[in-house]
N, CA, C and O atoms as a GROMACS GRO file, in nm:
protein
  440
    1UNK      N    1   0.085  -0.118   0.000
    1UNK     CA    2   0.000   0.000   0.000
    1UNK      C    3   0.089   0.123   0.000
    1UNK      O    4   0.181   0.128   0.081
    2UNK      N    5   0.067   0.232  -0.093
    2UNK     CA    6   0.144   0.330  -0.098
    2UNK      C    7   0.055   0.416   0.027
    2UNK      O    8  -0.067   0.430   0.043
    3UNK      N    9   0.178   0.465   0.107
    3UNK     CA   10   0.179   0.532   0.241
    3UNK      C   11   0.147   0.668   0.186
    3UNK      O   12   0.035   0.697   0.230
    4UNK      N   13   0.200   0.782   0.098
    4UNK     CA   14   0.150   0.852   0.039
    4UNK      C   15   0.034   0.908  -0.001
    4UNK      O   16  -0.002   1.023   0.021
    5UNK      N   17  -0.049   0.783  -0.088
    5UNK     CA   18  -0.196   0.818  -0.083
    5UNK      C   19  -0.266   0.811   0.005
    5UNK      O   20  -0.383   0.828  -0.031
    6UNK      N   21  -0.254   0.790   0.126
    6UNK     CA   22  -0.320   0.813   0.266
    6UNK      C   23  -0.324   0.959   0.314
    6UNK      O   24  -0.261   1.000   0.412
    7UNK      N   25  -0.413   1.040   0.227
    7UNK     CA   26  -0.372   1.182   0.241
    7UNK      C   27  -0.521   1.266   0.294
    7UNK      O   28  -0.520   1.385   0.325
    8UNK      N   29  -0.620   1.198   0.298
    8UNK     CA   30  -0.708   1.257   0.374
    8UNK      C   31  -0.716   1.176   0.537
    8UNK      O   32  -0.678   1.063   0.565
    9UNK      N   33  -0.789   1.299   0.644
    9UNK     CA   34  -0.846   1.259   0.761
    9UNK      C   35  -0.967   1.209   0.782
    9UNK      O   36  -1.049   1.264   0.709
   10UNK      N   37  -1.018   1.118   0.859
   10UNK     CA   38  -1.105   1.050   0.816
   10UNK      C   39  -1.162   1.026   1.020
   10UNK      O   40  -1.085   1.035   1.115
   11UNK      N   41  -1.269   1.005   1.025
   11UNK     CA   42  -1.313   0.983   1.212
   11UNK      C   43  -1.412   0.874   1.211
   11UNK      O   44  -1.527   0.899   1.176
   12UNK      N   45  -1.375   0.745   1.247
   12UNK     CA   46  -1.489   0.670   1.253
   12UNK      C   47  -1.580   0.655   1.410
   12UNK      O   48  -1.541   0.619   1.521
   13UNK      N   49  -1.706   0.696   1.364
   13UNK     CA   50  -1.785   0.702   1.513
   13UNK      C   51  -1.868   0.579   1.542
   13UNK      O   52  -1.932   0.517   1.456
   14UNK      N   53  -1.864   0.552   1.660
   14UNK     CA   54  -1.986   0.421   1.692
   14UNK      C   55  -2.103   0.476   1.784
   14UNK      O   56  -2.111   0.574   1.857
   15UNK      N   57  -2.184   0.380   1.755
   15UNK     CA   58  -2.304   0.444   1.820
   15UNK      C   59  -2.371   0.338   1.898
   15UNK      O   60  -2.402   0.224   1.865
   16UNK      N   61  -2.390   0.421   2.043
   16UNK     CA   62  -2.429   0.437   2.192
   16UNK      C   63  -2.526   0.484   2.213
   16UNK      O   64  -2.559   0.594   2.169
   17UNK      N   65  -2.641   0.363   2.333
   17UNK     CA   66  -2.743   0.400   2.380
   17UNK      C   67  -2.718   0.483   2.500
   17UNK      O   68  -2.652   0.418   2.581
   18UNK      N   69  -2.748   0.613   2.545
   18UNK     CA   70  -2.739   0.675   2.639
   18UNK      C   71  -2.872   0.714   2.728
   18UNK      O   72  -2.973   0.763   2.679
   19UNK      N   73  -2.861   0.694   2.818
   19UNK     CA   74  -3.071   0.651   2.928
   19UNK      C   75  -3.010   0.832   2.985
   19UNK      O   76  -2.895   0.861   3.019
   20UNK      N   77  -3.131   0.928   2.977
   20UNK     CA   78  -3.122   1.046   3.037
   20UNK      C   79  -3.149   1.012   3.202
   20UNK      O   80  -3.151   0.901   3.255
   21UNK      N   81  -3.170   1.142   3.264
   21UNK     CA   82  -3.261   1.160   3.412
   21UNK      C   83  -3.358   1.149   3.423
   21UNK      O   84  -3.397   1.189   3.533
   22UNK      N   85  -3.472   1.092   3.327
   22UNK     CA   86  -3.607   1.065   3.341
   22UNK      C   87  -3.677   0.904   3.266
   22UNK      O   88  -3.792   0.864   3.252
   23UNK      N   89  -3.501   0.829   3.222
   23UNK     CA   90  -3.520   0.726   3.145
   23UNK      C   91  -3.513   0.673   3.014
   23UNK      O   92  -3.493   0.557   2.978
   24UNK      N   93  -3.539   0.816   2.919
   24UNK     CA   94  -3.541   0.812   2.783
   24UNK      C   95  -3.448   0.745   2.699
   24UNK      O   96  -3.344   0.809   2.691
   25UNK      N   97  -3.449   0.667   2.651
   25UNK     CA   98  -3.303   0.615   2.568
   25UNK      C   99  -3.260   0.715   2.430
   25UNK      O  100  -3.350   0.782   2.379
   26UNK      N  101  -3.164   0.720   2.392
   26UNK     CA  102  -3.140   0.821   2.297
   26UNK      C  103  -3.024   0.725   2.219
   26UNK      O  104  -2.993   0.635   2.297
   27UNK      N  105  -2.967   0.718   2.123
   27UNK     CA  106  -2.873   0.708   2.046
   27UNK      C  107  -2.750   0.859   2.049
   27UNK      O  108  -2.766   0.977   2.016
   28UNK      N  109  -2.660   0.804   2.092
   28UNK     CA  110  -2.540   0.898   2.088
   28UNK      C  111  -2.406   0.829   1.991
   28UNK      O  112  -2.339   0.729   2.012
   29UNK      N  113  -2.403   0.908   1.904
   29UNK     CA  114  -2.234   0.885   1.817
   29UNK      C  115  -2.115   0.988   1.901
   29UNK      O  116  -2.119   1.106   1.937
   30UNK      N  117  -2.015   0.885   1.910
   30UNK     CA  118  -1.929   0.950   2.027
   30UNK      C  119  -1.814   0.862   1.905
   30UNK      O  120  -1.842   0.760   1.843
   31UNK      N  121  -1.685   0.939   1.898
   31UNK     CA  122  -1.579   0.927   1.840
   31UNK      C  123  -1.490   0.791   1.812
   31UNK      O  124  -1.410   0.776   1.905
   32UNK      N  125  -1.483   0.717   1.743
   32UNK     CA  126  -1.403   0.578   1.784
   32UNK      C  127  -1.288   0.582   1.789
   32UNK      O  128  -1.222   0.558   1.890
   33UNK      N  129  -1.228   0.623   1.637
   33UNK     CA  130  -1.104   0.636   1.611
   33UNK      C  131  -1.111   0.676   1.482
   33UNK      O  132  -1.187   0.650   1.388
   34UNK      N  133  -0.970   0.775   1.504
   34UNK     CA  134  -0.971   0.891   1.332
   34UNK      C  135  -0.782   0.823   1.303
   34UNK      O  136  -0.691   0.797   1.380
   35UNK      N  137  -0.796   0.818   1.164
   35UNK     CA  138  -0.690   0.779   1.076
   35UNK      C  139  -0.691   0.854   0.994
   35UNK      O  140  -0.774   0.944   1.000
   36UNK      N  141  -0.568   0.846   0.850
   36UNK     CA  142  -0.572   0.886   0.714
   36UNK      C  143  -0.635   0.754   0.634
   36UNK      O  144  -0.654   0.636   0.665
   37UNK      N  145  -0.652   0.817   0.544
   37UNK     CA  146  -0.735   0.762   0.431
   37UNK      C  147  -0.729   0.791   0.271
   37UNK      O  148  -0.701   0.902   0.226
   38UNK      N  149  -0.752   0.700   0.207
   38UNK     CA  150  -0.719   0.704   0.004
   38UNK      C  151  -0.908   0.713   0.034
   38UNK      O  152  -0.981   0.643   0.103
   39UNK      N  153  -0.935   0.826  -0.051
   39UNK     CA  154  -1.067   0.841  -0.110
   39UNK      C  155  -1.090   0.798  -0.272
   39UNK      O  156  -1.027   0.847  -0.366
   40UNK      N  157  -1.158   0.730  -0.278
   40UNK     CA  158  -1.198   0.712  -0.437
   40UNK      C  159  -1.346   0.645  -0.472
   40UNK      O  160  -1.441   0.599  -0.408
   41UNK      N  161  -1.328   0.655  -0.542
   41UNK     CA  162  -1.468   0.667  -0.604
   41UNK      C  163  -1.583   0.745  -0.577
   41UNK      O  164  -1.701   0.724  -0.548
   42UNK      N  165  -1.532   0.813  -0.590
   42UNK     CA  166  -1.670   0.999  -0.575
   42UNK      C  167  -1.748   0.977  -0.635
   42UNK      O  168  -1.707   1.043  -0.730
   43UNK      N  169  -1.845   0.933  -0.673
   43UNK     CA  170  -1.937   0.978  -0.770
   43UNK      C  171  -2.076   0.972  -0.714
   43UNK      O  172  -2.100   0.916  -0.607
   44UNK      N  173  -2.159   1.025  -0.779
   44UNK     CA  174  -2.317   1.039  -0.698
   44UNK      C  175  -2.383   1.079  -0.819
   44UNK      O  176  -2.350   1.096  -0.937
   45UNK      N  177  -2.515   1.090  -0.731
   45UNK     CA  178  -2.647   1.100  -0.829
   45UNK      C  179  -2.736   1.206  -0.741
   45UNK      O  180  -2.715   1.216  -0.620
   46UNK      N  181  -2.834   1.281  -0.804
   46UNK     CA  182  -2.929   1.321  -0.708
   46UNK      C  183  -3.097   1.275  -0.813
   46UNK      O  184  -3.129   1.261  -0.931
   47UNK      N  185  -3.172   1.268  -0.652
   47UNK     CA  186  -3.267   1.224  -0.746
   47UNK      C  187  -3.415   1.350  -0.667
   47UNK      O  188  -3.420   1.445  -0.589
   48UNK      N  189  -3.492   1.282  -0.736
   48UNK     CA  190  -3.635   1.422  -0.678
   48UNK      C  191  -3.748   1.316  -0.624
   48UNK      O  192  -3.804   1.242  -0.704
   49UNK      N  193  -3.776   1.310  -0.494
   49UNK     CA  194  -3.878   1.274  -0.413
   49UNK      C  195  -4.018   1.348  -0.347
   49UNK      O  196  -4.011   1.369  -0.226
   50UNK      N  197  -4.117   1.381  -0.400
   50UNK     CA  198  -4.157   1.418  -0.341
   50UNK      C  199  -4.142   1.574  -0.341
   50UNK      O  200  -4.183   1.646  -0.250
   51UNK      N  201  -4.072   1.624  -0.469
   51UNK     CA  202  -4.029   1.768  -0.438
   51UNK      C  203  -3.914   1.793  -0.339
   51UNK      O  204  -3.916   1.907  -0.292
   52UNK      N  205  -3.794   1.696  -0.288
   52UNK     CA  206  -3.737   1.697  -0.221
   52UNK      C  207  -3.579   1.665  -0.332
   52UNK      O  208  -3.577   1.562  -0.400
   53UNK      N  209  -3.458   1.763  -0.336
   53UNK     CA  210  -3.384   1.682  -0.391
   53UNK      C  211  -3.288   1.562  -0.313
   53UNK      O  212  -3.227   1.606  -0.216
   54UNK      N  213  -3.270   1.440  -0.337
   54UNK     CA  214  -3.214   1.355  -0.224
   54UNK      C  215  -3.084   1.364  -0.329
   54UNK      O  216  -3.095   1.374  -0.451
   55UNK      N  217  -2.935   1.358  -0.239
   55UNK     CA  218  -2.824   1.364  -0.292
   55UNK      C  219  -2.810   1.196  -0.275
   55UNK      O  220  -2.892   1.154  -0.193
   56UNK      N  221  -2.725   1.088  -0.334
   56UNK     CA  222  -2.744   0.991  -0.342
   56UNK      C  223  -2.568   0.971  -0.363
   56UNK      O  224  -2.528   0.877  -0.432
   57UNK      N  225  -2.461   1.075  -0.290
   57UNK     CA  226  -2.360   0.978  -0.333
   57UNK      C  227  -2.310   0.874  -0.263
   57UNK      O  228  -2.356   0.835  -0.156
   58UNK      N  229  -2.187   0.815  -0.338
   58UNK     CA  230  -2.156   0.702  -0.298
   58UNK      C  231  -1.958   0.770  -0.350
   58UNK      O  232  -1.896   0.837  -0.433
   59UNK      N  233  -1.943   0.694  -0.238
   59UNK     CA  234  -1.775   0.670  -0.216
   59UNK      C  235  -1.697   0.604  -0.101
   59UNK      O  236  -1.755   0.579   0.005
   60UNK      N  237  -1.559   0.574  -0.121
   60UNK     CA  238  -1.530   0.459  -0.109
   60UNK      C  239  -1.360   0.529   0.008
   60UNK      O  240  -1.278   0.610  -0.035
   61UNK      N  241  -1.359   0.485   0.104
   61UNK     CA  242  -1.245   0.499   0.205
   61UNK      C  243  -1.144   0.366   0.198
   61UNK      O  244  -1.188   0.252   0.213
   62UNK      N  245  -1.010   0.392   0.174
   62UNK     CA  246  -0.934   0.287   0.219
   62UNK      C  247  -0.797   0.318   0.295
   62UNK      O  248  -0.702   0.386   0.258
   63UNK      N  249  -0.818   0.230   0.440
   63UNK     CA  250  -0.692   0.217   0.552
   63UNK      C  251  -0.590   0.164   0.537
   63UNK      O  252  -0.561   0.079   0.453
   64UNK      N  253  -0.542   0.197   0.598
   64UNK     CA  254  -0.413   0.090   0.644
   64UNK      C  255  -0.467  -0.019   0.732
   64UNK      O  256  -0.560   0.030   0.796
   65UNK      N  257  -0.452  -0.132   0.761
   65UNK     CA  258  -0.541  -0.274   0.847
   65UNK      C  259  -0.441  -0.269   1.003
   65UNK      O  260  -0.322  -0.291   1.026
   66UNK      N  261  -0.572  -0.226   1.097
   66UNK     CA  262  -0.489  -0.219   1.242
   66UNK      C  263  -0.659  -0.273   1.303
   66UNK      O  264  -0.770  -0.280   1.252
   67UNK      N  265  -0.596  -0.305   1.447
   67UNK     CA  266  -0.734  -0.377   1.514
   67UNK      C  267  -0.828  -0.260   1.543
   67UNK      O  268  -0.890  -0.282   1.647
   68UNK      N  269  -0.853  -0.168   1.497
   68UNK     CA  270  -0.922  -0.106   1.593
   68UNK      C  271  -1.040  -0.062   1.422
   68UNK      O  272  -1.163  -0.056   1.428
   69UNK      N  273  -0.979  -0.046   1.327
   69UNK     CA  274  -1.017  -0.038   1.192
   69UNK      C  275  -1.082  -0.193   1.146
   69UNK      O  276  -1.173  -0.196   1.063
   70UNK      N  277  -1.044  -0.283   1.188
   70UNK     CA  278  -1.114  -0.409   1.152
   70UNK      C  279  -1.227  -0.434   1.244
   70UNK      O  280  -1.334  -0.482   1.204
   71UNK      N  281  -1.205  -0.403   1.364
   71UNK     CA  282  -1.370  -0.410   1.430
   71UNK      C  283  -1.457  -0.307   1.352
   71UNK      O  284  -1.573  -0.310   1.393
   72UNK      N  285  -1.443  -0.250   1.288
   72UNK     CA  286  -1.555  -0.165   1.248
   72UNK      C  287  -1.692  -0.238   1.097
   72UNK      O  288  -1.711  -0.264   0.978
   73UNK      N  289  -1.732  -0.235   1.206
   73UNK     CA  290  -1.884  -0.296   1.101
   73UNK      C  291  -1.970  -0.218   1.042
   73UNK      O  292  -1.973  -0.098   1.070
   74UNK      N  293  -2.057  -0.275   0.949
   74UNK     CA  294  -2.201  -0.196   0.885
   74UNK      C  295  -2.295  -0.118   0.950
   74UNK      O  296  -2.335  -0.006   0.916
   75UNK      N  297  -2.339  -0.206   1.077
   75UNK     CA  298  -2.433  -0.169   1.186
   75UNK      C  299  -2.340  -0.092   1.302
   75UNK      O  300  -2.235  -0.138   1.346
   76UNK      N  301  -2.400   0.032   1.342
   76UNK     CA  302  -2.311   0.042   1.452
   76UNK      C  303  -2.200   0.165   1.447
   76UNK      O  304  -2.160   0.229   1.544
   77UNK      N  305  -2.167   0.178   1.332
   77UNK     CA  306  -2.063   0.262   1.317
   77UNK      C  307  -2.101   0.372   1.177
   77UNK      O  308  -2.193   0.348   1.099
   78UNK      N  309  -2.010   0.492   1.168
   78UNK     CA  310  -2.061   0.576   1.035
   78UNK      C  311  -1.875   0.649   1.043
   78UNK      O  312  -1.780   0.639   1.120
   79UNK      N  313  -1.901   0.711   0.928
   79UNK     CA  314  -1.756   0.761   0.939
   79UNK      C  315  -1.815   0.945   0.908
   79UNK      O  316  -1.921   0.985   0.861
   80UNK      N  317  -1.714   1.010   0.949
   80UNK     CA  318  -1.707   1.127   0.923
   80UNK      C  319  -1.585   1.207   0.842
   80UNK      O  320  -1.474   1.193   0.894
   81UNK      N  321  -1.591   1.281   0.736
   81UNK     CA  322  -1.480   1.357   0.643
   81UNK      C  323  -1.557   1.449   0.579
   81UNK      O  324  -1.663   1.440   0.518
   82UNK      N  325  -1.465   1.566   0.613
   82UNK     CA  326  -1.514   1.719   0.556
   82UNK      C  327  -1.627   1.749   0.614
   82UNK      O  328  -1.696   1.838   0.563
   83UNK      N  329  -1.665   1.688   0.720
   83UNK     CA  330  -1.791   1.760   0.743
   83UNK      C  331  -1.922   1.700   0.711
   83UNK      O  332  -2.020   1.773   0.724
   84UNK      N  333  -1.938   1.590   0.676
   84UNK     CA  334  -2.012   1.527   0.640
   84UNK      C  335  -2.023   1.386   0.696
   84UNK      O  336  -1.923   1.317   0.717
   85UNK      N  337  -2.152   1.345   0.719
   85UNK     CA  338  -2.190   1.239   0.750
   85UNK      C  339  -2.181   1.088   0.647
   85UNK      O  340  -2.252   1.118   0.551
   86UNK      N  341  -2.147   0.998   0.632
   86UNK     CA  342  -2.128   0.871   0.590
   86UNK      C  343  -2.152   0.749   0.616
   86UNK      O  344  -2.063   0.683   0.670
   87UNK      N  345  -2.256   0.697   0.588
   87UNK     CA  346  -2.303   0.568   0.647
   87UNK      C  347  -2.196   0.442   0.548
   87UNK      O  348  -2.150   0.441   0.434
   88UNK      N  349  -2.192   0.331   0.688
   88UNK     CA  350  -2.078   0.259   0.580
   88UNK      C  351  -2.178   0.107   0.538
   88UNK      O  352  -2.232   0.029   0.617
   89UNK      N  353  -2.174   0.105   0.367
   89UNK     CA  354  -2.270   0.014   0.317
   89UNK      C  355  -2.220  -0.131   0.320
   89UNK      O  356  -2.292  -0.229   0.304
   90UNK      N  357  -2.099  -0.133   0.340
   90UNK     CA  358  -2.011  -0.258   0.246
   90UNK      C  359  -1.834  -0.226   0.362
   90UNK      O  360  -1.783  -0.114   0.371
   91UNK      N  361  -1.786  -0.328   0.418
   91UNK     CA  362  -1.656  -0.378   0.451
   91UNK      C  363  -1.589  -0.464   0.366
   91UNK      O  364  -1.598  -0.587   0.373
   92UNK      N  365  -1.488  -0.373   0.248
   92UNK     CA  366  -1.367  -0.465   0.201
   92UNK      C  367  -1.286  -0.530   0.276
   92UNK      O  368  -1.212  -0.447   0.330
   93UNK      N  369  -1.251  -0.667   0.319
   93UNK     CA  370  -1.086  -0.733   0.394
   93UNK      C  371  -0.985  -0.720   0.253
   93UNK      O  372  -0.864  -0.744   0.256
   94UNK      N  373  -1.033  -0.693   0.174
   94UNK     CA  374  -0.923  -0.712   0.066
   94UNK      C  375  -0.829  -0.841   0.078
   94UNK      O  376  -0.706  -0.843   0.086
   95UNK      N  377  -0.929  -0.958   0.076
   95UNK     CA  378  -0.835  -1.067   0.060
   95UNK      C  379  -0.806  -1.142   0.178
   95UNK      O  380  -0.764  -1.257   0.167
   96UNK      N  381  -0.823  -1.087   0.294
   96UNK     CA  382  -0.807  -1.095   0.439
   96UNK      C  383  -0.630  -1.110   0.406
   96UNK      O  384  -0.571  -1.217   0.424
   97UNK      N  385  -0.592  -1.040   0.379
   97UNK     CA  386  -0.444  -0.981   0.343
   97UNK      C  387  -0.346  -0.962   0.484
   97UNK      O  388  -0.240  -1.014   0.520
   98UNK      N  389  -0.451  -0.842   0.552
   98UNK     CA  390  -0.402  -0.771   0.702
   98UNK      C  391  -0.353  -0.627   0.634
   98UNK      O  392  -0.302  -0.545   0.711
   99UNK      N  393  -0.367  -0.593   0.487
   99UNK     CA  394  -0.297  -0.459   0.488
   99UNK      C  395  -0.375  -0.352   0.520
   99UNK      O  396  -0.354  -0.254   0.592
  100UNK      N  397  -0.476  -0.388   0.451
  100UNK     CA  398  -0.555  -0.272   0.406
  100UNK      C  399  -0.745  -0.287   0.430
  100UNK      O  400  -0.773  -0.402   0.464
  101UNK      N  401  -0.804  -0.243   0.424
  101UNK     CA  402  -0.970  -0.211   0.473
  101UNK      C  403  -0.982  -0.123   0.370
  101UNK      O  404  -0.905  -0.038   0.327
  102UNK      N  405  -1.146  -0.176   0.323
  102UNK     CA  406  -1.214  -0.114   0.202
  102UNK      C  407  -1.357  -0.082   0.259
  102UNK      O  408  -1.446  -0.157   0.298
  103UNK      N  409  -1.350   0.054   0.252
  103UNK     CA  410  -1.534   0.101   0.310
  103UNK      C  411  -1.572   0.173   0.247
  103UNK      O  412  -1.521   0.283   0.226
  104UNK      N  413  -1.717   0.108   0.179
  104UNK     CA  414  -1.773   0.157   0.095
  104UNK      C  415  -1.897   0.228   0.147
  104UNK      O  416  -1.961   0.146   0.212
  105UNK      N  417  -1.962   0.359   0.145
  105UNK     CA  418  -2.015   0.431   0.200
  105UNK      C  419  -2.100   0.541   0.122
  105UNK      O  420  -2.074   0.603   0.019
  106UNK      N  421  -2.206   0.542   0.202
  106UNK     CA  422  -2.327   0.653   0.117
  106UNK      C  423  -2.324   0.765   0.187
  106UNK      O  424  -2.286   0.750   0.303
  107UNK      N  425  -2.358   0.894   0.149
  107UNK     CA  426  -2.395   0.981   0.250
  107UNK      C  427  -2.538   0.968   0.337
  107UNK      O  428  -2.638   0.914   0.290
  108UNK      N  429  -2.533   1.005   0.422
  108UNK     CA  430  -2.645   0.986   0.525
  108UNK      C  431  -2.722   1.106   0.514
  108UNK      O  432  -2.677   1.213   0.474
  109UNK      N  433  -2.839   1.084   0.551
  109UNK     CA  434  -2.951   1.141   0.486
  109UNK      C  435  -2.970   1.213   0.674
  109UNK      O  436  -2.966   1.143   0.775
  110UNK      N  437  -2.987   1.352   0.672
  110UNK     CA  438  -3.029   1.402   0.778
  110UNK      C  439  -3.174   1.500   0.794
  110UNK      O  440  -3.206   1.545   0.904
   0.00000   0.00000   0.00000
């Protein structure tokens, strides 16, 4: 893996049930762990719902392979870059190699 193209920052968050002072359960995303990252495959679509435009892209994060990047699953976790939200659709092992992690990811709809 060229060390080089690891040139963006990247934050993967997991998500936590948190019970308030009166019981309520809530979902909280609290920080897991942030690395660099090879971005590719940008591309998207937008489509019209309802009079609503929905942005529909899709793109693709790849790591360097460490334990804390391989626990990260479909359910459970989202990544964050530039400011934007990322739900992750798809976990590459690339081979179950140990180098590298492939996450393939939509934007999240807020």
């Amino acid at each position: 893996m060229d060390i080089g193209a690891l040139n963006v920052k990247i934050m993967f968050q997991h998500s936590s049930t948190v019970v308030d002072e009166i019981g309520n359960r809530k979902s909280k995303w609290e920080d897991y762990y942030g690395c660099h990252a090879t971005v590719s495959g940008e591309y998207g679509s937008e489509s019209e719902k309802a009079g609503v435009t929905v942005d529909n892209a899709d793109i693709s994060f790849t790591v360097r392979f460490c334990l804390a990047a391989s626990a990260v699953t479909v359910t459970g976790y989202r990544i964050l870059f530039q400011g934007e939200v990322y739900d992750i659709v798809a976990v590459d092992h690339l081979h179950f190699k140990k180098n590298a992690l492939k996450f393939r990811c939509r934007k999240a709809r807020r």
